[in-house]
HTML snippet that shows the backbone in 3Dmol.js (N, CA, C, O; Angstrom):
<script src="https://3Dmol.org/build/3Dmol-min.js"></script>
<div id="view" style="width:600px;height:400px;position:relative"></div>
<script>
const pdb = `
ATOM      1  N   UNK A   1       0.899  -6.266   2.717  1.00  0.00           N
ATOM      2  CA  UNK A   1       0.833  -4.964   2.088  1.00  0.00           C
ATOM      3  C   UNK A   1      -0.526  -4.352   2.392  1.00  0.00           C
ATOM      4  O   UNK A   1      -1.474  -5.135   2.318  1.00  0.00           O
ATOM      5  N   UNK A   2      -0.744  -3.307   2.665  1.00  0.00           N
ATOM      6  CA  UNK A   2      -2.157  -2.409   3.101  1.00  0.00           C
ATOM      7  C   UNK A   2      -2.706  -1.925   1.621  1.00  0.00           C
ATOM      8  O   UNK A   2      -2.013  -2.025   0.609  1.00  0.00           O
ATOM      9  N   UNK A   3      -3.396  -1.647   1.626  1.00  0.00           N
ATOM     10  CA  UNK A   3      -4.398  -1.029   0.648  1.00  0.00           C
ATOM     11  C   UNK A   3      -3.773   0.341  -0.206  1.00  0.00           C
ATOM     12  O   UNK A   3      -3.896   0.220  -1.425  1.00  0.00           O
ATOM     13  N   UNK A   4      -3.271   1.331   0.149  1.00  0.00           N
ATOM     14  CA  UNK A   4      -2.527   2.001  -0.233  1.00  0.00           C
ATOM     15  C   UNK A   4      -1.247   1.842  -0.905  1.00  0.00           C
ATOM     16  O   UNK A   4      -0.839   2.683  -1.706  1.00  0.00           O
ATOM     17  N   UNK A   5      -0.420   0.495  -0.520  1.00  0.00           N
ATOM     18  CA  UNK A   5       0.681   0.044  -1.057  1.00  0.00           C
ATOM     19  C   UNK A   5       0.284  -0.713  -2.842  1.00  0.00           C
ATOM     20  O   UNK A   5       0.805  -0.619  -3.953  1.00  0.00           O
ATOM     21  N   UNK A   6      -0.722  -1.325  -2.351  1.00  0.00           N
ATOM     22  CA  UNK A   6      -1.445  -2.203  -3.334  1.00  0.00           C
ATOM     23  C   UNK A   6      -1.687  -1.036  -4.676  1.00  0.00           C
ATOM     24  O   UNK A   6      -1.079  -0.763  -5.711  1.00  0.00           O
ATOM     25  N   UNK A   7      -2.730  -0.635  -4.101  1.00  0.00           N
ATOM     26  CA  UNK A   7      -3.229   0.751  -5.111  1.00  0.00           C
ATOM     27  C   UNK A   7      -1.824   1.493  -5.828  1.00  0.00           C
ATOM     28  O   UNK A   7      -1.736   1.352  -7.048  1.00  0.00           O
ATOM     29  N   UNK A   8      -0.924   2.134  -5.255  1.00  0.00           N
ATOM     30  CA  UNK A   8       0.418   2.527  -5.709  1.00  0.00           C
ATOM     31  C   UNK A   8       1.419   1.417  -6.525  1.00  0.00           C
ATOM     32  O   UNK A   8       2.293   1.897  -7.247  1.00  0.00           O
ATOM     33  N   UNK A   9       1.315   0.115  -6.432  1.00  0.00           N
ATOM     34  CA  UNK A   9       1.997  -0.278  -7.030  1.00  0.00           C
ATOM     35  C   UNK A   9       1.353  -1.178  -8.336  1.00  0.00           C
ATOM     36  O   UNK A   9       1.877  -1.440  -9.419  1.00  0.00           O
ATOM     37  N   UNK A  10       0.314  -1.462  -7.920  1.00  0.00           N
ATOM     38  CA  UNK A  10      -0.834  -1.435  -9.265  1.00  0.00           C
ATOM     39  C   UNK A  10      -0.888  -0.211 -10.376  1.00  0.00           C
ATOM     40  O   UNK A  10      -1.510  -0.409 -11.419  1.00  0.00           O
ATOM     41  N   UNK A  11      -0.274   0.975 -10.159  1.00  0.00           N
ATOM     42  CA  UNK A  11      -0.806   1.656 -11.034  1.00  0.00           C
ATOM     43  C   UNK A  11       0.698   2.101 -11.418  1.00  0.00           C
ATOM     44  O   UNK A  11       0.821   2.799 -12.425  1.00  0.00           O
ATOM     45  N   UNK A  12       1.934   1.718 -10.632  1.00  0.00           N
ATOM     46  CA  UNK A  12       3.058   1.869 -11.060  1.00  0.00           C
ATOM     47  C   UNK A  12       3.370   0.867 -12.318  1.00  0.00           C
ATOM     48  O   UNK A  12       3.733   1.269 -13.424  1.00  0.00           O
ATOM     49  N   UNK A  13       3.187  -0.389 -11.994  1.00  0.00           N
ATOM     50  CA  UNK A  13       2.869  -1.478 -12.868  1.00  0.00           C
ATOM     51  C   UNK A  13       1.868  -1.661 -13.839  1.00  0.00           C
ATOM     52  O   UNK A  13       1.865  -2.862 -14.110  1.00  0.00           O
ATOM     53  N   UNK A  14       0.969  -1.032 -14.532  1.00  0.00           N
ATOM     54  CA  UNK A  14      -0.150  -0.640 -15.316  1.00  0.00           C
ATOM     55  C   UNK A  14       0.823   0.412 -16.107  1.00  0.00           C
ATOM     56  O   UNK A  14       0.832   0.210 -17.321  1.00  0.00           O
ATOM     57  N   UNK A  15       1.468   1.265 -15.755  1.00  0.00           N
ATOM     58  CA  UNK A  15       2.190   2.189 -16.854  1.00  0.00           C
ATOM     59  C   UNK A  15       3.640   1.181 -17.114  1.00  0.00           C
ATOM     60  O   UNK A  15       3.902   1.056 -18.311  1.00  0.00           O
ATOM     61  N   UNK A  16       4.278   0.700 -16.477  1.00  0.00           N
ATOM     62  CA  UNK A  16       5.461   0.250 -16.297  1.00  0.00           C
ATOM     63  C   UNK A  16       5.259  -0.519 -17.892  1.00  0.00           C
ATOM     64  O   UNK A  16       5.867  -0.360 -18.950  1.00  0.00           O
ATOM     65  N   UNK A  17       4.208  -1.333 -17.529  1.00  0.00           N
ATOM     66  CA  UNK A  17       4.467  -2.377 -18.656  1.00  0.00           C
ATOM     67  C   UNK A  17       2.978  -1.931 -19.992  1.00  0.00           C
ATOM     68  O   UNK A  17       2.653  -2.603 -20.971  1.00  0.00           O
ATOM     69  N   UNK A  18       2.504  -0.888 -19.613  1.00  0.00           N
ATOM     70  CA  UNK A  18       1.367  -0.123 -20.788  1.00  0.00           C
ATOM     71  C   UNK A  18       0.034  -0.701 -20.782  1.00  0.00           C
ATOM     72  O   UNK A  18      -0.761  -0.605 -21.716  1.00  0.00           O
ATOM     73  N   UNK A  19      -0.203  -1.395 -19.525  1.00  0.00           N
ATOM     74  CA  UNK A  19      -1.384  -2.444 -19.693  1.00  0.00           C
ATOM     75  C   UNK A  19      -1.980  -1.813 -18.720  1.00  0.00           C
ATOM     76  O   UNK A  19      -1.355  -1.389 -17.748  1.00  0.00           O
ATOM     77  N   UNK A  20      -3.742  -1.628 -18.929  1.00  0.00           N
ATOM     78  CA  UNK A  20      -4.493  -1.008 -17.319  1.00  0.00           C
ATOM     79  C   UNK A  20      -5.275  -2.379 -17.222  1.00  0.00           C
ATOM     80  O   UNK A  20      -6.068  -2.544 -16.296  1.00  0.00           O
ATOM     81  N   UNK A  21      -5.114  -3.122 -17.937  1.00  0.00           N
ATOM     82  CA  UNK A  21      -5.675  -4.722 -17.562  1.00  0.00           C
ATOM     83  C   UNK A  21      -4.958  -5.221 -16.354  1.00  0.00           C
ATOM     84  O   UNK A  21      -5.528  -6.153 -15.787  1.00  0.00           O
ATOM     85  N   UNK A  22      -4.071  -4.896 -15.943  1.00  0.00           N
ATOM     86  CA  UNK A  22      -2.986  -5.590 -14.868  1.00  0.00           C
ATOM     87  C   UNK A  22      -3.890  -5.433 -13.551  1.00  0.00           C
ATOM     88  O   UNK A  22      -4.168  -4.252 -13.342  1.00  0.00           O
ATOM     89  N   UNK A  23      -4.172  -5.916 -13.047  1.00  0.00           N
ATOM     90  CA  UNK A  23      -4.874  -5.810 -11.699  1.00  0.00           C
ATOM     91  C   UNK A  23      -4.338  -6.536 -10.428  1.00  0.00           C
ATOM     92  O   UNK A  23      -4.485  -7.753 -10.546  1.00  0.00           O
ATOM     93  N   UNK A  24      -3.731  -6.147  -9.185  1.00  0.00           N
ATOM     94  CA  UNK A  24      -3.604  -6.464  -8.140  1.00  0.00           C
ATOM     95  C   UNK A  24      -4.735  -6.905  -7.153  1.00  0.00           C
ATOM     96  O   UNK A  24      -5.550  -6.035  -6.845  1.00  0.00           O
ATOM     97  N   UNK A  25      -4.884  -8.199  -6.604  1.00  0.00           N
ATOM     98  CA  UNK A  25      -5.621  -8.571  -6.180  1.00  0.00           C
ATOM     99  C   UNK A  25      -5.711  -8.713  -4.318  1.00  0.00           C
ATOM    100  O   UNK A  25      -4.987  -9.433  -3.630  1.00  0.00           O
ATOM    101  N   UNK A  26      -6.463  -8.091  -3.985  1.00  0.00           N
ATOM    102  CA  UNK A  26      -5.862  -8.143  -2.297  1.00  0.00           C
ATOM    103  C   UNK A  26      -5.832  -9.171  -1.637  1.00  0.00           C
ATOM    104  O   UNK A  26      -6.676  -9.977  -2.027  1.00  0.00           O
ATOM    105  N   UNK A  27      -5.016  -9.634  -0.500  1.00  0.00           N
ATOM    106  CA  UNK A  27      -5.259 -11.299  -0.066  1.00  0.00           C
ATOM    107  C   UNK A  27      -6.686 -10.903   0.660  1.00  0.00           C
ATOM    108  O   UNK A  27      -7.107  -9.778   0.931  1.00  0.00           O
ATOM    109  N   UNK A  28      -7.394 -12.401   0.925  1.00  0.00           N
ATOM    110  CA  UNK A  28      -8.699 -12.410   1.784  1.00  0.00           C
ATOM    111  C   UNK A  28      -8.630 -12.189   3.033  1.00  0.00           C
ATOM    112  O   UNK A  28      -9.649 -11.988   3.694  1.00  0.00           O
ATOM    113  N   UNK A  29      -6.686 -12.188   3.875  1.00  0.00           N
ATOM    114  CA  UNK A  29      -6.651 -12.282   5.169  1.00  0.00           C
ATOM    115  C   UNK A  29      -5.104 -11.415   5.388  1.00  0.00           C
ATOM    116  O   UNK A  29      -4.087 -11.657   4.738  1.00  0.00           O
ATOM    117  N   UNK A  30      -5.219 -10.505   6.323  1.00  0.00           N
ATOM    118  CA  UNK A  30      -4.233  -9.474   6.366  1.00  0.00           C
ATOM    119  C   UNK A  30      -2.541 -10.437   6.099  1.00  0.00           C
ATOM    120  O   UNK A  30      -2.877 -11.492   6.637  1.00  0.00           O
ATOM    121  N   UNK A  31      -1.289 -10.644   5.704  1.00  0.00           N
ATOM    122  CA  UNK A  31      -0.734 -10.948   5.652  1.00  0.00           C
ATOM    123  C   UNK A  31      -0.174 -12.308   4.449  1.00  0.00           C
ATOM    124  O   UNK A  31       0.746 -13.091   4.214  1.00  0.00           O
ATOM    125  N   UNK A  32      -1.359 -11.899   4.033  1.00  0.00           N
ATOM    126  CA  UNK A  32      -1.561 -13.101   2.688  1.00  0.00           C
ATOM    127  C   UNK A  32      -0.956 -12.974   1.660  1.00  0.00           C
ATOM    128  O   UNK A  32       0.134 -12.427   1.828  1.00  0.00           O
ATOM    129  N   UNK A  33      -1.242 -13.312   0.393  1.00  0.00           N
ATOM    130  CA  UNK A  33      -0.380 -12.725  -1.061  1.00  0.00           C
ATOM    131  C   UNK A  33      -1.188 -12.256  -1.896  1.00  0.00           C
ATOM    132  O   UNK A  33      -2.347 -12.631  -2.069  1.00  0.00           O
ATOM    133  N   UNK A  34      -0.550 -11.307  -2.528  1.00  0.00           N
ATOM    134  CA  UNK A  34      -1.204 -10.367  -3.681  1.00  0.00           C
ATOM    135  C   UNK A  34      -1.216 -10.626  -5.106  1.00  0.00           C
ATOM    136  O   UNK A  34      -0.403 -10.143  -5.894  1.00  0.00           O
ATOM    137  N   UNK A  35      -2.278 -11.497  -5.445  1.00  0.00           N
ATOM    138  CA  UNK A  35      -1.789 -11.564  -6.797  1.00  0.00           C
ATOM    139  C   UNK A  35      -2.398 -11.173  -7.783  1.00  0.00           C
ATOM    140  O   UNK A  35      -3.575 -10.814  -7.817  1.00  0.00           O
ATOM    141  N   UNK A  36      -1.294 -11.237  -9.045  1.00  0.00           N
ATOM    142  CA  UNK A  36      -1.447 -10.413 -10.218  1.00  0.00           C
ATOM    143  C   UNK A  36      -2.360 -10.858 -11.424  1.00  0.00           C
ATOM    144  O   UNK A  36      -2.051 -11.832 -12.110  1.00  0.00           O
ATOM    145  N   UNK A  37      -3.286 -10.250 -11.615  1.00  0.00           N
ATOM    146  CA  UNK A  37      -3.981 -10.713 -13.320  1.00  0.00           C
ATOM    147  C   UNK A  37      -4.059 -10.053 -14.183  1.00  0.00           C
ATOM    148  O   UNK A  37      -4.373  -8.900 -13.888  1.00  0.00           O
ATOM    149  N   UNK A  38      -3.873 -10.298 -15.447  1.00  0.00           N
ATOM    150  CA  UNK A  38      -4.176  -9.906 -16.731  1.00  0.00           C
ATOM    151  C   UNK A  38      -5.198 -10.217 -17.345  1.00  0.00           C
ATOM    152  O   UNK A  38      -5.218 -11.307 -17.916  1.00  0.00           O
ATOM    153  N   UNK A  39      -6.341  -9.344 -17.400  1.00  0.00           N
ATOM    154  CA  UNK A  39      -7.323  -9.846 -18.048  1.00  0.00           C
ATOM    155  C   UNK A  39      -7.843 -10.506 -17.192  1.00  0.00           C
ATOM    156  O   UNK A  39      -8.303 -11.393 -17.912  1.00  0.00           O
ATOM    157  N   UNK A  40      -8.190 -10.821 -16.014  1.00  0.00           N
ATOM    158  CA  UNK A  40      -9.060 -11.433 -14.741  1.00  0.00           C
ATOM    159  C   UNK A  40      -8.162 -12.800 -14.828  1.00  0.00           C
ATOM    160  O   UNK A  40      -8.677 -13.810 -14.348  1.00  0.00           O
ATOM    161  N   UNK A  41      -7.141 -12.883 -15.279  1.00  0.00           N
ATOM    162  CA  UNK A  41      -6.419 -14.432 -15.320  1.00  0.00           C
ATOM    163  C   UNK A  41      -5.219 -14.332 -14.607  1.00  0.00           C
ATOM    164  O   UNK A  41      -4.447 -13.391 -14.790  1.00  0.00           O
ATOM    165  N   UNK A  42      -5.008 -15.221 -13.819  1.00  0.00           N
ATOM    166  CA  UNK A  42      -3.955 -15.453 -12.444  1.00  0.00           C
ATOM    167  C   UNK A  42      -2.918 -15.513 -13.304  1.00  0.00           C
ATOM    168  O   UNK A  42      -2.996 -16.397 -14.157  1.00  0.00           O
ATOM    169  N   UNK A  43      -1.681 -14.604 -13.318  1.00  0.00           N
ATOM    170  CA  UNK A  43      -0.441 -14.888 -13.574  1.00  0.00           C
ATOM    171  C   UNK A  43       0.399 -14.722 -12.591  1.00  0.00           C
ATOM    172  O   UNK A  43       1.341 -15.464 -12.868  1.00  0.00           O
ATOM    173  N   UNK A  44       0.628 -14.172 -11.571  1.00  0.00           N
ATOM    174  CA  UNK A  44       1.647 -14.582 -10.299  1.00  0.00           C
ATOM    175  C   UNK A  44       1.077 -13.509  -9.138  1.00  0.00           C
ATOM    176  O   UNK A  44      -0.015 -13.034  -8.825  1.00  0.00           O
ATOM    177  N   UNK A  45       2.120 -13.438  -8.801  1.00  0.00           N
ATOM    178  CA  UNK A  45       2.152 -12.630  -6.953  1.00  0.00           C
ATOM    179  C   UNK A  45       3.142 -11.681  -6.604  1.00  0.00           C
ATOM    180  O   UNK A  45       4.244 -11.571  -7.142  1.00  0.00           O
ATOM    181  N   UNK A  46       2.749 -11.093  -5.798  1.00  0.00           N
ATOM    182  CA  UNK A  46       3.604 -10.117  -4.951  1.00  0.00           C
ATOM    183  C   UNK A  46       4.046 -10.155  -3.881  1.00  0.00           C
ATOM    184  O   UNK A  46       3.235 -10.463  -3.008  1.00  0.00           O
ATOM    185  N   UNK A  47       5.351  -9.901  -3.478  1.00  0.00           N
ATOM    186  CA  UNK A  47       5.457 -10.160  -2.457  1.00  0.00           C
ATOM    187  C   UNK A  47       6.763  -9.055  -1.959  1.00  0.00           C
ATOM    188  O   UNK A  47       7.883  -8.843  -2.424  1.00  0.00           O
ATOM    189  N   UNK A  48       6.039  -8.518  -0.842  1.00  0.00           N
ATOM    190  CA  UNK A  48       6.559  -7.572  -0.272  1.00  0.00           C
ATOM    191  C   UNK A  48       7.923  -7.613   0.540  1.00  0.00           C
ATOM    192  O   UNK A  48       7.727  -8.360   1.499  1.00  0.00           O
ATOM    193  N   UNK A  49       9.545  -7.003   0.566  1.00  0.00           N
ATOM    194  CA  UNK A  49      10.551  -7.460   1.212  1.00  0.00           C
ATOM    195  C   UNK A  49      10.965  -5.754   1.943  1.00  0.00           C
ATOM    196  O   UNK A  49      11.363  -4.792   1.286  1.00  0.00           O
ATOM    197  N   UNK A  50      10.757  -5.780   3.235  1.00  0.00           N
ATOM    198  CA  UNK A  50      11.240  -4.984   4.212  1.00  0.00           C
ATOM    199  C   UNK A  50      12.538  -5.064   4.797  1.00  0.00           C
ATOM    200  O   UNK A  50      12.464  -4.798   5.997  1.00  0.00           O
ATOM    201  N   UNK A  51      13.652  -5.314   4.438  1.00  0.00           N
ATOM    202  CA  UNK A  51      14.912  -5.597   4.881  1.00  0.00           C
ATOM    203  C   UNK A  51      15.573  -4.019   5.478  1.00  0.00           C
ATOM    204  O   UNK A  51      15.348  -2.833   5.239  1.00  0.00           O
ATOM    205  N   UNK A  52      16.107  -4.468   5.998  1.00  0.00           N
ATOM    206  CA  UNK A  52      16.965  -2.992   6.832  1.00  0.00           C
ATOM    207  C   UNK A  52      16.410  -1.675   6.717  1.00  0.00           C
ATOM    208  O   UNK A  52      17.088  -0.653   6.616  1.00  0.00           O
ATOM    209  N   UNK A  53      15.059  -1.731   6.738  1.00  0.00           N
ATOM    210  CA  UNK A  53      14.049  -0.208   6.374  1.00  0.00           C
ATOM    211  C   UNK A  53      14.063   0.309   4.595  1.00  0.00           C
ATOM    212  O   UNK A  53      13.822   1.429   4.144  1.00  0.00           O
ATOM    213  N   UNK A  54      14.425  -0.921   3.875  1.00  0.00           N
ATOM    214  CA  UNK A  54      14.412  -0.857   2.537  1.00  0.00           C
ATOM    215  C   UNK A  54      13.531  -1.490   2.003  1.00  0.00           C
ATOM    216  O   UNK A  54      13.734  -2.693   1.843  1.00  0.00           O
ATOM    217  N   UNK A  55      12.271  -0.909   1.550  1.00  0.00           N
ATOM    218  CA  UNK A  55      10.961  -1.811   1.070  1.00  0.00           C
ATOM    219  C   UNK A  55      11.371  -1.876  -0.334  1.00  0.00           C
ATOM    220  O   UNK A  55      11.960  -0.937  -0.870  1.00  0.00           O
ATOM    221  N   UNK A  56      10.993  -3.266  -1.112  1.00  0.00           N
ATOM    222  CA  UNK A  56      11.349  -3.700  -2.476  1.00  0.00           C
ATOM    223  C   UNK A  56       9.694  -4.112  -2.715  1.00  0.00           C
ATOM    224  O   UNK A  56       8.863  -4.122  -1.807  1.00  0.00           O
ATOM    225  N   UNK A  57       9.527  -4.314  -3.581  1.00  0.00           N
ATOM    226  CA  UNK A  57       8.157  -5.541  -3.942  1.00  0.00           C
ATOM    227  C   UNK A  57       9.021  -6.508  -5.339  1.00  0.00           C
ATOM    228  O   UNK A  57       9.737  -5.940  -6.164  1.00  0.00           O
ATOM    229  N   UNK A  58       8.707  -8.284  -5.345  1.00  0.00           N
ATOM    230  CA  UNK A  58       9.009  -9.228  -6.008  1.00  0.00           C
ATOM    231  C   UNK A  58       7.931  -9.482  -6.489  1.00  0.00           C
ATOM    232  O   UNK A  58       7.085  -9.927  -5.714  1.00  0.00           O
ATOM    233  N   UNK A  59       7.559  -9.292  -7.951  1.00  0.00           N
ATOM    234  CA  UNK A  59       6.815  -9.684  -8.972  1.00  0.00           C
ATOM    235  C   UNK A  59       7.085 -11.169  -9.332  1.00  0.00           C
ATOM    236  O   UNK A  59       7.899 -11.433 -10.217  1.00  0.00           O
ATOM    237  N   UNK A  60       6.556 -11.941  -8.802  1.00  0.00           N
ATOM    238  CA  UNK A  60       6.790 -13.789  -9.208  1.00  0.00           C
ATOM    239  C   UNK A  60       6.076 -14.021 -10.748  1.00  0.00           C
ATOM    240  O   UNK A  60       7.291 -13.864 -10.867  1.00  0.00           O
ATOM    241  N   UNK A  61       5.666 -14.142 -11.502  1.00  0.00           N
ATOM    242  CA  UNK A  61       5.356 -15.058 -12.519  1.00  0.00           C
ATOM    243  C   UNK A  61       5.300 -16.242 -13.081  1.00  0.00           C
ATOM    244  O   UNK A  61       6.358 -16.681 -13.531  1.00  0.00           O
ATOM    245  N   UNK A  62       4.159 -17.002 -13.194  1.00  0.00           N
ATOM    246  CA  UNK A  62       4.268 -18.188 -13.481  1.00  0.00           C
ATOM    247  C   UNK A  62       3.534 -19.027 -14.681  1.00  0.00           C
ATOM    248  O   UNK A  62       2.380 -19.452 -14.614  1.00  0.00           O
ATOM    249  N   UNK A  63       4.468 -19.192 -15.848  1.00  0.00           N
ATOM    250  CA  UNK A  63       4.251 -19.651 -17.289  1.00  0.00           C
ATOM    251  C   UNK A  63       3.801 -21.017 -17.404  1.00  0.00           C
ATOM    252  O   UNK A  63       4.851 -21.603 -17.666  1.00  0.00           O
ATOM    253  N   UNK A  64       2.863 -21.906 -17.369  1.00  0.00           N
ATOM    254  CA  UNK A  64       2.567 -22.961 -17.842  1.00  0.00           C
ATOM    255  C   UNK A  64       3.380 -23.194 -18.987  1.00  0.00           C
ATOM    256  O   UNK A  64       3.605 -22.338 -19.844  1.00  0.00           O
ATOM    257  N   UNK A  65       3.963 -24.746 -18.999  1.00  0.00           N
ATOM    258  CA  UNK A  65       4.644 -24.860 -20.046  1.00  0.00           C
ATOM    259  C   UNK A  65       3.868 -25.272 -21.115  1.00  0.00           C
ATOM    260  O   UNK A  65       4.211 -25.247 -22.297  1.00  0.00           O
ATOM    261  N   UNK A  66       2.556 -25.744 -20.556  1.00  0.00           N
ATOM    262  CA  UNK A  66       1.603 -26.308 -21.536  1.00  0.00           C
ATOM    263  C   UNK A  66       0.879 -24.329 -22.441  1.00  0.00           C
ATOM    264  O   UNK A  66       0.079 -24.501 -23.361  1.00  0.00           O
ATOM    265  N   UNK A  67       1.017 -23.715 -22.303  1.00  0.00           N
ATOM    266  CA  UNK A  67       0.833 -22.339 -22.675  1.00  0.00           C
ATOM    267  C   UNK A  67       2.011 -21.753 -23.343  1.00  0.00           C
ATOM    268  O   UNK A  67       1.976 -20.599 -23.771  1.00  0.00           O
ATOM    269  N   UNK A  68       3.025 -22.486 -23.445  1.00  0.00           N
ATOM    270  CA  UNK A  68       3.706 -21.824 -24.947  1.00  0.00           C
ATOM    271  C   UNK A  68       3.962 -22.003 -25.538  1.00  0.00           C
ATOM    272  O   UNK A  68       4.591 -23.055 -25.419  1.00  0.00           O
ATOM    273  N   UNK A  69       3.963 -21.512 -26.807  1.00  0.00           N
ATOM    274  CA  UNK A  69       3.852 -22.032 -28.207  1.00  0.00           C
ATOM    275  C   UNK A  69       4.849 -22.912 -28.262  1.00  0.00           C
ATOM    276  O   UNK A  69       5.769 -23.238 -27.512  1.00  0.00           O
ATOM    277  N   UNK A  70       4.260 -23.390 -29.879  1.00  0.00           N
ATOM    278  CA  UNK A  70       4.978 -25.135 -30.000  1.00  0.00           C
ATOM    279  C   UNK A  70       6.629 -24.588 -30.683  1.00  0.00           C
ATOM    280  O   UNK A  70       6.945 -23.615 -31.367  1.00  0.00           O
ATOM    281  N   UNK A  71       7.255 -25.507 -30.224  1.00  0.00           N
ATOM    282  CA  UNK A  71       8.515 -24.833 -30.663  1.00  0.00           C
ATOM    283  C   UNK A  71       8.366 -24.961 -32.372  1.00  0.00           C
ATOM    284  O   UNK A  71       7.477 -25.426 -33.086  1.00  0.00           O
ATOM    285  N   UNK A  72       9.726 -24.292 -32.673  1.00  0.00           N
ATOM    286  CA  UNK A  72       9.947 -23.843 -34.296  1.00  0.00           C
ATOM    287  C   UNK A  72      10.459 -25.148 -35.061  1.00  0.00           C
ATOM    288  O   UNK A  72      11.277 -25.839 -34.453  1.00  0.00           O
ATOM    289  N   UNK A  73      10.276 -25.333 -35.643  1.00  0.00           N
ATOM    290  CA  UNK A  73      10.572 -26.764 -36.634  1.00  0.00           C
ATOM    291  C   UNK A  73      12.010 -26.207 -37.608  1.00  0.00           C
ATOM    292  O   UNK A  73      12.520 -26.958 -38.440  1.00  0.00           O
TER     293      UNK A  73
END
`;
const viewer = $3Dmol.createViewer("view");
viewer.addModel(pdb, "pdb");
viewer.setStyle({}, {cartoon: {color: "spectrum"}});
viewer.zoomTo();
viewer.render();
</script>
């Protein structure tokens, strides 16, 4: 994803979900992955799908199981 894609879908995603904490992170090397933080903390990636001249972007997420609450008794 180029710099412009990044920027546009960072700020689509910042209203989407009401948070301007959401930050897209650029890879270090052209073709790399983009990933997502809240609050400067790694919660997943992006990843860009070009199929038949139809661009999508896949928001991955990834929950530590040790990070959610203890179940209900």
């Amino acid at each position: 994803m180029n710099a412009d894609e990044i920027s546009r879908l960072q700020t689509y995603l910042r209203k989407m979900f009401g948070n301007n904490t959401l930050t897209l992170v650029p890879p270090p090397r052209k073709g790399g992955t983009v990933e997502v933080k809240l609050d400067d903390e790694f919660i997943g990636t992006v990843h860009r799908d070009d199929e038949d001249g139809d661009v999508s972007y896949a928001v991955q997420i990834a929950v530590l199981a040790e990070d959610l609450p203890a179940p209900k008794k």
